[in-house]
C-alpha positions as CSV (number, residue, x, y, z in Angstrom):
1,X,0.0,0.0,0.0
2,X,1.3,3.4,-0.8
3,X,2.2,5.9,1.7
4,X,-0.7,8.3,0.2
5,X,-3.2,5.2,0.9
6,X,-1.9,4.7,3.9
7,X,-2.4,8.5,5.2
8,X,-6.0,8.3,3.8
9,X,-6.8,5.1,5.8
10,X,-5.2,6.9,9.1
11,X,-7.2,9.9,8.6
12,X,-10.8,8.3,7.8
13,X,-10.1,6.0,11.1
14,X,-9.5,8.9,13.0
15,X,-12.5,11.0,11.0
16,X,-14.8,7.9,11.9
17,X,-13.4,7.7,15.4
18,X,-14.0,11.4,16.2
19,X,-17.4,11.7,14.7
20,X,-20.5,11.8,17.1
21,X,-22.8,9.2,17.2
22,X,-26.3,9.9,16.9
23,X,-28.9,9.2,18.9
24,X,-31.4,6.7,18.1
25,X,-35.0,6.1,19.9
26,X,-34.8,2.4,19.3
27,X,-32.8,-0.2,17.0
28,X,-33.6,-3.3,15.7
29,X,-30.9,-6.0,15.6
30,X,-29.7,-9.0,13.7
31,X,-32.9,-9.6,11.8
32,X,-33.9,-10.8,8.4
33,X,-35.3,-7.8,6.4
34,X,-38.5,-8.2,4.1
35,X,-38.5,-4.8,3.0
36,X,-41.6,-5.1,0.9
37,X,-40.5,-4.7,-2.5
38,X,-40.9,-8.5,-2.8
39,X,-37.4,-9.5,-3.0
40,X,-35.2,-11.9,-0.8
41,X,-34.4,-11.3,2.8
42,X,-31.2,-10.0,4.1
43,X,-29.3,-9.1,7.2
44,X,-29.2,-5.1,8.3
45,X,-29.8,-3.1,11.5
46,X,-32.6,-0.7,11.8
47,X,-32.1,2.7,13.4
48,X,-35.7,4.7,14.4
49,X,-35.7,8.5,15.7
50,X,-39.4,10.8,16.0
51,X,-41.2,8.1,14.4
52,X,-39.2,7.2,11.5
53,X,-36.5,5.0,10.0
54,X,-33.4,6.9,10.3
55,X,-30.9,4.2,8.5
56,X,-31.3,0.5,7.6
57,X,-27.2,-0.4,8.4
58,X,-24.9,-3.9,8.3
59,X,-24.0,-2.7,11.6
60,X,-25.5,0.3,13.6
61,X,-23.3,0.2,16.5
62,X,-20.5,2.5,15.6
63,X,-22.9,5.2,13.6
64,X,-25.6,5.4,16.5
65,X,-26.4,5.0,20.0
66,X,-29.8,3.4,21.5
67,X,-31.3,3.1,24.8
68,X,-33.5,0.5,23.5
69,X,-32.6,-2.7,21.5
70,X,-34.8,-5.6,20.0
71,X,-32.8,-8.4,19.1
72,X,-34.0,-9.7,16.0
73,X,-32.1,-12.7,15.2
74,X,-34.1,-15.2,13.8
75,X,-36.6,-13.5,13.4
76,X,-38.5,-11.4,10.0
77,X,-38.8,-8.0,10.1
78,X,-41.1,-6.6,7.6
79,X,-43.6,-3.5,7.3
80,X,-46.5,-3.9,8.9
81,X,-49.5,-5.0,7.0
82,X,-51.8,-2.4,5.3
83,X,-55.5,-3.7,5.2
84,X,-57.1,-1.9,2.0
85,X,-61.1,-3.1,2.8
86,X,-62.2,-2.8,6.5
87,X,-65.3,-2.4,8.6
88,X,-63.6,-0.7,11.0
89,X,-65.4,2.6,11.1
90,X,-67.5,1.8,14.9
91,X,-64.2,0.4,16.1
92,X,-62.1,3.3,15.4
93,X,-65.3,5.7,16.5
94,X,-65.3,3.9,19.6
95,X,-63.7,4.3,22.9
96,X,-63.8,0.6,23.8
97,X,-62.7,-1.0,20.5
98,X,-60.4,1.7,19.2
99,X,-56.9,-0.1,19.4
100,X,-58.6,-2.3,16.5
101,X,-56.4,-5.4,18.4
102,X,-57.9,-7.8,16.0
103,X,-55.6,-5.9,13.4
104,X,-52.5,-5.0,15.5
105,X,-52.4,-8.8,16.5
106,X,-52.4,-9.6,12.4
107,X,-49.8,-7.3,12.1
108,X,-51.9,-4.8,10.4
109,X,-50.4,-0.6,11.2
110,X,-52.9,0.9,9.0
111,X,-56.3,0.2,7.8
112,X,-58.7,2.0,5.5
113,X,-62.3,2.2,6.4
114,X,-65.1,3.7,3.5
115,X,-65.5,1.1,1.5
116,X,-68.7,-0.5,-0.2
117,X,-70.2,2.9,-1.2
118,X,-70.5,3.6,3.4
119,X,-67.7,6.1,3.9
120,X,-68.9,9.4,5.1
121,X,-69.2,12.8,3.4
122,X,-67.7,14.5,6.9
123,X,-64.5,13.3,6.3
124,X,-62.1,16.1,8.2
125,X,-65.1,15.7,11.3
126,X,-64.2,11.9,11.2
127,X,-60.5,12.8,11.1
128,X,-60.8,15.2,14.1
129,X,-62.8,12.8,16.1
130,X,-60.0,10.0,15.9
131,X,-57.1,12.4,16.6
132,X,-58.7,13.9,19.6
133,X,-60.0,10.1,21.1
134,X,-56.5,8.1,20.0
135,X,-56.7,5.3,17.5
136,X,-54.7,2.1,17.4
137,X,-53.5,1.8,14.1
138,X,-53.2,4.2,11.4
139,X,-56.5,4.7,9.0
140,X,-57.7,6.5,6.3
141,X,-61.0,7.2,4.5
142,X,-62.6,6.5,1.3
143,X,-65.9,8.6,0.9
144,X,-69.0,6.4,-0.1
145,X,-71.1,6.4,-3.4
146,X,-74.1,5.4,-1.0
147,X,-73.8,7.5,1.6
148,X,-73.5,10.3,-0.8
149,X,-76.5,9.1,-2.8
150,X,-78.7,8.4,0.2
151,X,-77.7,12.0,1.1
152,X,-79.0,13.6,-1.8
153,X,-82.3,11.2,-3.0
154,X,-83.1,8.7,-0.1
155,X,-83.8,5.1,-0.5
156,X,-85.5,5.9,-4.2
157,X,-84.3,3.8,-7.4
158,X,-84.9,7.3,-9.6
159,X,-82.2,8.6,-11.4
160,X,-80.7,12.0,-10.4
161,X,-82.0,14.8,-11.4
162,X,-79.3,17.7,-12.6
163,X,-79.8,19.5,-9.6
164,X,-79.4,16.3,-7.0
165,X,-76.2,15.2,-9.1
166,X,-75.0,18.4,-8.7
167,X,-75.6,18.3,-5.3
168,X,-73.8,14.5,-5.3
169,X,-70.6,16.1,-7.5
170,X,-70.1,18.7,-4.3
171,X,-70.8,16.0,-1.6
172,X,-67.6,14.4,-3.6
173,X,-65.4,17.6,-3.7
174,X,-66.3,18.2,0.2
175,X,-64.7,14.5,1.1
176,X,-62.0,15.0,-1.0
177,X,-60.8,17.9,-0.4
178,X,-61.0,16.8,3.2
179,X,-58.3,14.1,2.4
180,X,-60.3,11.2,1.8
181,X,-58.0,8.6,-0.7
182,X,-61.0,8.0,-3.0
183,X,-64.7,7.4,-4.1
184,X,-66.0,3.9,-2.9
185,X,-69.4,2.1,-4.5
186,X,-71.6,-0.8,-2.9
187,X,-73.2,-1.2,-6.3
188,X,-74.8,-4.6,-4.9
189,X,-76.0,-2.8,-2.3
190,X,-79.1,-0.3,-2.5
191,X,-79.2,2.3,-3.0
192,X,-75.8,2.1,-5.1
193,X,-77.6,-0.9,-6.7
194,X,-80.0,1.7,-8.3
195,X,-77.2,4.0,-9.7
196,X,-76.7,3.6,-13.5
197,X,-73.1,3.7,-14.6
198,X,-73.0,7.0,-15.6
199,X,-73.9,8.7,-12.1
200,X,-71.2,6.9,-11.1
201,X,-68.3,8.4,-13.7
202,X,-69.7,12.2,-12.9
203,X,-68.8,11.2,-8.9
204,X,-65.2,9.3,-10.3
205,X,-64.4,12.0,-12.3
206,X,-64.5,14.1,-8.8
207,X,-62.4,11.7,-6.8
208,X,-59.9,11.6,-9.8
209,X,-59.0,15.3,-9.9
210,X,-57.7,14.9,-6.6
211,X,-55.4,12.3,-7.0
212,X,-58.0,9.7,-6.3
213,X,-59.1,5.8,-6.3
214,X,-61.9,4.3,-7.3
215,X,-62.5,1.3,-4.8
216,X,-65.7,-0.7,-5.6
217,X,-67.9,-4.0,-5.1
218,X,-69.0,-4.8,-8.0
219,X,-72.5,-4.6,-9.0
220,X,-72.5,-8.5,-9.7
221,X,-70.2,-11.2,-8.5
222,X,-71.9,-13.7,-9.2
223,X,-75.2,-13.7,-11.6
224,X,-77.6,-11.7,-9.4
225,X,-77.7,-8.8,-12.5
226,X,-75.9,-8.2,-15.3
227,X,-73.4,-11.3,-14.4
228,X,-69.6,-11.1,-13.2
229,X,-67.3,-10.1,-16.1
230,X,-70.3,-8.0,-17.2
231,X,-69.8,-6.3,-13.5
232,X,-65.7,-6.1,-13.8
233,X,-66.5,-4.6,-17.5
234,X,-68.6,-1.8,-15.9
235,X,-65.8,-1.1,-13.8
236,X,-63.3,-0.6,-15.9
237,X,-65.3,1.5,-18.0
238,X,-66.1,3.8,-14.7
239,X,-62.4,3.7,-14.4
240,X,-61.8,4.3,-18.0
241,X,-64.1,6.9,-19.2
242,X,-63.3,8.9,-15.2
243,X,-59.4,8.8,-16.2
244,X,-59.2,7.3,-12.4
245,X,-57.3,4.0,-11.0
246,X,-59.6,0.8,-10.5
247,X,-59.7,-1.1,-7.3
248,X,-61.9,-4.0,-7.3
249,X,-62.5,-5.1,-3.7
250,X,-62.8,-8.6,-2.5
251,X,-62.4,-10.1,-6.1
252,X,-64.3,-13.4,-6.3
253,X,-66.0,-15.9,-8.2
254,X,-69.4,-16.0,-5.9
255,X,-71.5,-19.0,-6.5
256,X,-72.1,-22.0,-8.6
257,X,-72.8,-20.2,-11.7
258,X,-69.4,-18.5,-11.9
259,X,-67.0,-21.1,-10.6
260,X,-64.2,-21.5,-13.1
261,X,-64.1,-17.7,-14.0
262,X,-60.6,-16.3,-12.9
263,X,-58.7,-16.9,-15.4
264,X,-61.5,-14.7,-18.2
265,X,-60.8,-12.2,-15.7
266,X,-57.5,-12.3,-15.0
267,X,-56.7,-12.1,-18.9
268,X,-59.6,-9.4,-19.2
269,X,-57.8,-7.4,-16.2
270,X,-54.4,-8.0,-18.1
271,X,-55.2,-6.9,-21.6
272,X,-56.7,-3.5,-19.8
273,X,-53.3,-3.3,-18.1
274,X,-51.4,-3.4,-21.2
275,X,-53.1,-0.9,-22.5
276,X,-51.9,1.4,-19.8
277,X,-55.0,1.6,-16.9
278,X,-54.3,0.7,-13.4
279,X,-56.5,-1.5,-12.6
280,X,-55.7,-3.6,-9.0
281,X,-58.0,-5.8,-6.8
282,X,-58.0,-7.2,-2.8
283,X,-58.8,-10.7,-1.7
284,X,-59.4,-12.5,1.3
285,X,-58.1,-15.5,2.2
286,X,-61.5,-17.5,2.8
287,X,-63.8,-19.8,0.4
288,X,-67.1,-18.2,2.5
289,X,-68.0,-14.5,2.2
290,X,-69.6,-12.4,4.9
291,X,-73.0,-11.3,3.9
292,X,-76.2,-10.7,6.0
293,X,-79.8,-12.9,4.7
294,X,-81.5,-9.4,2.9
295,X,-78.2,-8.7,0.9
296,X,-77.2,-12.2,0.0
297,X,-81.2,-13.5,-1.2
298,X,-83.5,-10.8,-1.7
299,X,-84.1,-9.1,-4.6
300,X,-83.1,-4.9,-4.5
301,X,-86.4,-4.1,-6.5
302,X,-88.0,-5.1,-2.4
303,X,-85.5,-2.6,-1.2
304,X,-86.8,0.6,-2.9
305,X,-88.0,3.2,-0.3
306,X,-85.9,2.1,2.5
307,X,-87.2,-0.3,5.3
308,X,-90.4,0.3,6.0
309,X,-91.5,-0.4,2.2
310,X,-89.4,-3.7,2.4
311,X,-91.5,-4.7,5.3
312,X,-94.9,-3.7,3.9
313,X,-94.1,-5.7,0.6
314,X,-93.2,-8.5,3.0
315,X,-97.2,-8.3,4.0
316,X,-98.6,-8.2,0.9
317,X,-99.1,-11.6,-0.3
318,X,-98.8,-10.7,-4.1
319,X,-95.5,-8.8,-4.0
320,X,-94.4,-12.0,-1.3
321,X,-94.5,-14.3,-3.9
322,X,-93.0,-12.4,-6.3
323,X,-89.7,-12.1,-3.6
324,X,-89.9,-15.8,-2.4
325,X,-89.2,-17.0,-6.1
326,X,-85.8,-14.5,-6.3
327,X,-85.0,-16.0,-2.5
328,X,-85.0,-19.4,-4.1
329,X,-82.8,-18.5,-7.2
330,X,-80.1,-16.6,-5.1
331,X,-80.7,-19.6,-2.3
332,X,-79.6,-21.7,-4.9
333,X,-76.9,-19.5,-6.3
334,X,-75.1,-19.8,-3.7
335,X,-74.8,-23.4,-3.2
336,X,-78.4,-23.5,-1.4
337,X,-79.6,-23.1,2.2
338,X,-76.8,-25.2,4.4
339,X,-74.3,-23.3,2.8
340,X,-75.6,-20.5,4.8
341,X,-74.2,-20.3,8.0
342,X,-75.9,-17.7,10.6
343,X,-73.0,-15.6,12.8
344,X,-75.2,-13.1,14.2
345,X,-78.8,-12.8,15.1
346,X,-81.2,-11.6,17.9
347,X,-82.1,-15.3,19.0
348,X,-78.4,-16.0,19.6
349,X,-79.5,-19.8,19.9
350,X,-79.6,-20.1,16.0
351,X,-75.9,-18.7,16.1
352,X,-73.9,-21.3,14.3
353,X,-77.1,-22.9,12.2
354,X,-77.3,-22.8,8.4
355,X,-80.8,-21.7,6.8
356,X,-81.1,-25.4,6.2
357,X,-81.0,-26.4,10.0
358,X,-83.5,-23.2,11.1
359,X,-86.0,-24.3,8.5
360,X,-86.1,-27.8,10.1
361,X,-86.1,-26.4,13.7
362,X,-88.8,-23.9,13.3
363,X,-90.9,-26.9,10.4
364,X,-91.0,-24.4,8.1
365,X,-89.6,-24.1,3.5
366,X,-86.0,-22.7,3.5
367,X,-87.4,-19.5,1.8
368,X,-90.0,-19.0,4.4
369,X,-87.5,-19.2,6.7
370,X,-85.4,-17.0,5.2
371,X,-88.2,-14.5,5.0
372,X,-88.9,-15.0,8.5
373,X,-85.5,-13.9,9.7
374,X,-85.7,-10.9,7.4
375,X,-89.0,-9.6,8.9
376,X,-87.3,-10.2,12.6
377,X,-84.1,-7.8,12.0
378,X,-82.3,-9.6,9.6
379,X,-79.0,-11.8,10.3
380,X,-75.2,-12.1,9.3
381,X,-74.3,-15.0,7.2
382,X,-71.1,-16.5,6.4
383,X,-71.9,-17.6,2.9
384,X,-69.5,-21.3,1.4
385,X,-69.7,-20.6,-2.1
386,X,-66.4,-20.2,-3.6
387,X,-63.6,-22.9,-5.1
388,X,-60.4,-22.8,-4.0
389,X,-58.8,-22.9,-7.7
390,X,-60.5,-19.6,-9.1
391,X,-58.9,-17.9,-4.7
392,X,-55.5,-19.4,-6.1
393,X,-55.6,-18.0,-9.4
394,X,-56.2,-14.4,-7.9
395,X,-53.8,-15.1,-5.1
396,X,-50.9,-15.5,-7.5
397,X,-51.8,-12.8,-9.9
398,X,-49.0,-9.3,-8.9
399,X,-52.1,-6.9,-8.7
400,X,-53.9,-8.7,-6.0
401,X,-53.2,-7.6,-2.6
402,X,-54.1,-8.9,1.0
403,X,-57.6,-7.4,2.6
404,X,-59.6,-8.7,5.5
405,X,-63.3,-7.4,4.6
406,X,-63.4,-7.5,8.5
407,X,-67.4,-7.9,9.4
408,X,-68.5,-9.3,12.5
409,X,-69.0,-12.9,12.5
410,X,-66.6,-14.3,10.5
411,X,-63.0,-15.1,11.5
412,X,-61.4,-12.8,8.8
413,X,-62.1,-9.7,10.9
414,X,-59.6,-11.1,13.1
415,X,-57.1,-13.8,10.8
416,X,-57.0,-12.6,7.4
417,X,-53.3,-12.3,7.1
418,X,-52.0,-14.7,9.8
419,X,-54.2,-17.4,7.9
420,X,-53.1,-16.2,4.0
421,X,-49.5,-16.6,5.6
422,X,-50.7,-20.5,7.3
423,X,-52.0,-21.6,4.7
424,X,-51.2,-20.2,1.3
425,X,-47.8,-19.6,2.0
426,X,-46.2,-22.1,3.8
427,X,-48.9,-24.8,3.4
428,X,-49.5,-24.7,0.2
429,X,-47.0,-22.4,-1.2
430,X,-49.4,-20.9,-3.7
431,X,-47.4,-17.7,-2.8
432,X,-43.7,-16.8,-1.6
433,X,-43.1,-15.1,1.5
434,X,-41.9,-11.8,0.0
435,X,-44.2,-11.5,-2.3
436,X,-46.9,-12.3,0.4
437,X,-45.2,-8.9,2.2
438,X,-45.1,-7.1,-0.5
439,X,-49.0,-7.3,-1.3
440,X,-49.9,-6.4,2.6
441,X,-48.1,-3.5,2.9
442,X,-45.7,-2.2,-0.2
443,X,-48.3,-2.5,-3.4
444,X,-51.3,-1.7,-1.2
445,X,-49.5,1.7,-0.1
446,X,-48.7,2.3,-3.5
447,X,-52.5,1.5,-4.8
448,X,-53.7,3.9,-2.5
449,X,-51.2,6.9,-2.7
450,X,-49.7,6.5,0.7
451,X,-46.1,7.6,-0.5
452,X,-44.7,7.1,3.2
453,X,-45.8,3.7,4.4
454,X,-45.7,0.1,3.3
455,X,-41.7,-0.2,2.9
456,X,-39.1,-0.3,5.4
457,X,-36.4,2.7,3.5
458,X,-35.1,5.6,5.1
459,X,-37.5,8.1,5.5
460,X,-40.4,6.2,5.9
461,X,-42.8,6.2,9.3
462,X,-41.7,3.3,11.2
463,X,-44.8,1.2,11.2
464,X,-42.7,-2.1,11.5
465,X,-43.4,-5.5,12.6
466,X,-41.6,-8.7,13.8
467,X,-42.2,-12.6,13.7
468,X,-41.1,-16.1,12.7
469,X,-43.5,-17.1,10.4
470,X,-43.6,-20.7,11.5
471,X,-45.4,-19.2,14.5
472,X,-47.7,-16.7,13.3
473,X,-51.5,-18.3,14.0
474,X,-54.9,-17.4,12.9
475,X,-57.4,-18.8,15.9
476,X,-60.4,-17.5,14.9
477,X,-62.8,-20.1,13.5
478,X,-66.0,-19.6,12.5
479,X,-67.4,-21.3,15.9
480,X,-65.3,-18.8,17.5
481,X,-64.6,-15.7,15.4
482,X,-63.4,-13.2,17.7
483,X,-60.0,-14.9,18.8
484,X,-57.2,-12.5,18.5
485,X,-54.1,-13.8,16.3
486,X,-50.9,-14.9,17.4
487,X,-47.3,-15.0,16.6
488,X,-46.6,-10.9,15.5
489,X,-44.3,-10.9,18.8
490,X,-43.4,-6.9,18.4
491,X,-45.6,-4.2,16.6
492,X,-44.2,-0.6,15.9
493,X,-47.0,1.9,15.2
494,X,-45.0,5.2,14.0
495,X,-42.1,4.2,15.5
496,X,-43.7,3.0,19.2
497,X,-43.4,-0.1,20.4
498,X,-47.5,-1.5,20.7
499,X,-47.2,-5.0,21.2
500,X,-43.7,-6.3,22.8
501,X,-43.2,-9.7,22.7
502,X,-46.8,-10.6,21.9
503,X,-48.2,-8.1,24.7
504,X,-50.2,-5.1,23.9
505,X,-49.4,-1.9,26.2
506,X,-51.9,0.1,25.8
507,X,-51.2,2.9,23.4
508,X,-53.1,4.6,20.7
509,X,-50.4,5.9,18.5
510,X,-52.3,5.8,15.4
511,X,-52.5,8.5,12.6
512,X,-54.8,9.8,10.0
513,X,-53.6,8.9,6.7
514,X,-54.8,11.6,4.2
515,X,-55.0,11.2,0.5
């Protein structure tokens, strides 16, 4: 080595030796790094300071010092999970329920609540209310088609007039401007169900000059209406003729009818892609949907006017009959009556009974039964009616990502992801275990505009989470849905430390996530 080298090694030794250290709030040690951008693990330190990731090192100790240390070895370290489709809205409202533990114990940091065409208009009101109470995780807001529409027109199955779409358009603006991520639709639902598709592209159109999604549930999944790849047609129009990006929410092939059509979609979804849309879907990890009796069998035309009118044509023997014989198609759509599975109802003793089994208990048709629990307050359903080819085929596609569509009564609200990684990853190794990170946190953030989250880089709020994913367990079961997840043994939540080794401590650490 040359003198001249020589000199230059003495001085950077000394330069290195004389520099400070800086202080960091916490480091993570000796771990294996998923970073979400679906590539192989590899060794590094993680330093965190005010919430964020300061440096991602081979070695922090000689750049930084740290008061607290998680050792890591053998252990993942990933971003936490980013749930794109929850019904988390009363959880986060509430002062009981709003450190959304069914999510922090999935590993899920940040959640967005809105969807189906239900987010609210108030959106900075919402906002206000969560910062001032303390949330768990972090969440954000998509403004609903529904709400907005029941708003404006009621319960009717009209078409807007100029004025009331007007009125619709500004309801839109409001939300957005307000930092909602995007327009959602329920377009099964009523009253999005009555919307044509072009009411829907004047509220898109809205969402888009702001930066905007479009999240939606398809009008059909199955072959209620106009049929499912008529259904993912009409959204890519929307998307289309709105110039907006397309998220299809809880992709599926729902019922008997459709089994077998993943791959027309898939190549339908592809074909858009190449010709430059952005068009992206969520899934959840279950062969039985959540669904309540009205929504899953009864036709909407029984829905127009709102409840009253649904219970008054329930009376009337000729517009009864009329709804019994759609109750049997849709019955049968879905695989019939024992694939119907009651999770929630006033007379809790028919909790854990298909349609089938309360029809025989109370000696009474299927369809009268299911009328019967419609006139008595309705019922959640978990509804079997989905093959487990056309869930791989989605699964492995690069523009599905992970979502819970957490309702209450069925297991996913509280072992989505634990259960995706169980079985699809290292059971049946439909998926690898990157590019099962990379579509819970990375691609979701990116889907939904959320330019600091999702990743573990420099810079980024340090919503972080650590496991061996031989450990991670989903124990909710549809007997017993509310069991919390196991095996996410630390959770960081913009930088603090929630869950520590498996323990939750209390704090609401959460932040709004604007658009």
């Amino acid at each position: 080595m040359s003198k001249l080298k020589i000199l230059f090694a003495v001085i950077s030794i000394v330069y290195a030796c004389s520099t400070p250290k800086q202080k960091a709030d916490l480091v993570i040690e000796n771990g294996s790094i998923i970073d979400g951008s679906g590539e192989k693990s590899y060794k590094a330190d993680i330093a965190i300071r005010d919430n964020k990731i300061i440096d991602i090192t081979p070695e922090w100790k000689g750049l930084y010092t740290s008061e607290k240390i998680i050792d890591a070895r053998g252990y993942i370290v990933s971003p936490g999970f980013i749930d794109p489709h929850t019904h988390a809205f009363d959880d986060l409202n509430s002062t009981e329920r709003n450190a959304c533990l069914n999510y922090l114990t999935q590993g899920v940091t940040t959640v967005i609540v809105g969807n189906d065409g239900g987010g609210p208009v108030l959106v900075q009101e919402t906002f206000d209310k969560w910062q001032e109470q303390g949330i768990g995780v972090n969440a954000g807001l998509l403004v609903g088609h529904g709400t907005i529409r029941k708003l404006a027109m009621g319960m009717g199955d009209n078409d807007p007039d100029e004025a009331t779409l007007q009125k619709m358009q500004t309801f839109t603006t409001r939300a957005m401007e307000e930092g909602a991520l995007g327009l959602s639709t329920g377009l099964f639902y009523a009253p999005g169900s009555y919307a044509k598709t072009e009411e829907v592209i004047a509220l898109a159109k809205i969402a888009a000059q702001y930066g905007g999604i479009y999240d939606t549930h398809l009008r059909d999944e199955s072959s209620y209406n106009i049929g499912l790849v008529a259904a993912v047609k009409e959204a890519i129009t929307i998307s289309k003729e709105a110039d907006i990006p397309l998220h299809i929410s809880h992709i599926k092939c729902l019922g008997t009818d459709v089994w077998g059509k993943s791959q027309e979609i898939i190549a339908l979804v592809d074909s858009c892609q190449k010709a430059g849309m952005a068009i992206t879907a969520n899934q959840y990890p279950y062969n039985a949907s959540g669904t309540n009796v009205v929504s899953a069998l009864f036709p909407r035309s029984a829905l127009v006017g709102g409840p009253d009118m649904f219970q008054q044509r329930l009376d009337q023997a000729e517009s009864l009959n009329s709804i019994k014989v759609d109750v049997k198609e849709n019955m049968r759509k879905r695989g019939g009556a024992a694939t119907l599975l009651i999770t929630r109802y006033a007379d809790t003793t028919l909790i854990k009974k298909n349609i089938k089994e309360v029809a025989e208990i109370w000696q009474m048709d299927t369809v009268d039964a299911a009328v019967e629990i419609a006139r008595n307050g309705n019922a959640r359903l978990a509804s079997f009616n989905m093959q487990e080819t056309d869930m791989a085929n989605f699964m492995q596609q690069e523009w599905i990502v992970t979502g819970s569509d957490g309702s209450t009564g069925h297991p996913r609200k509280y072992g989505s992801f634990p259960r995706k990684l169980e079985k699809y990853v290292l059971e049946e190794k439909v998926i690898d275990l990157p590019a099962f990170i990379r579509n819970s946190s990375a691609k979701t953030a990116e889907i939904f505009g959320i330019n600091n989250r999702g990743y573990l880089k420099q810079g980024y709020q340090a919503d972080i989470i650590i496991f061996k994913p031989e450990e991670v367990q989903e124990n909710a079961t549809f007997q017993n849905p509310e069991a919390l997840s196991e095996g996410i043994h630390w959770v960081l939540v913009n930088g603090q430390l929630v869950i520590e080794e498996g323990k939750y401590n209390g704090k609401l650490v959460g932040e709004v996530v604007e658009r």
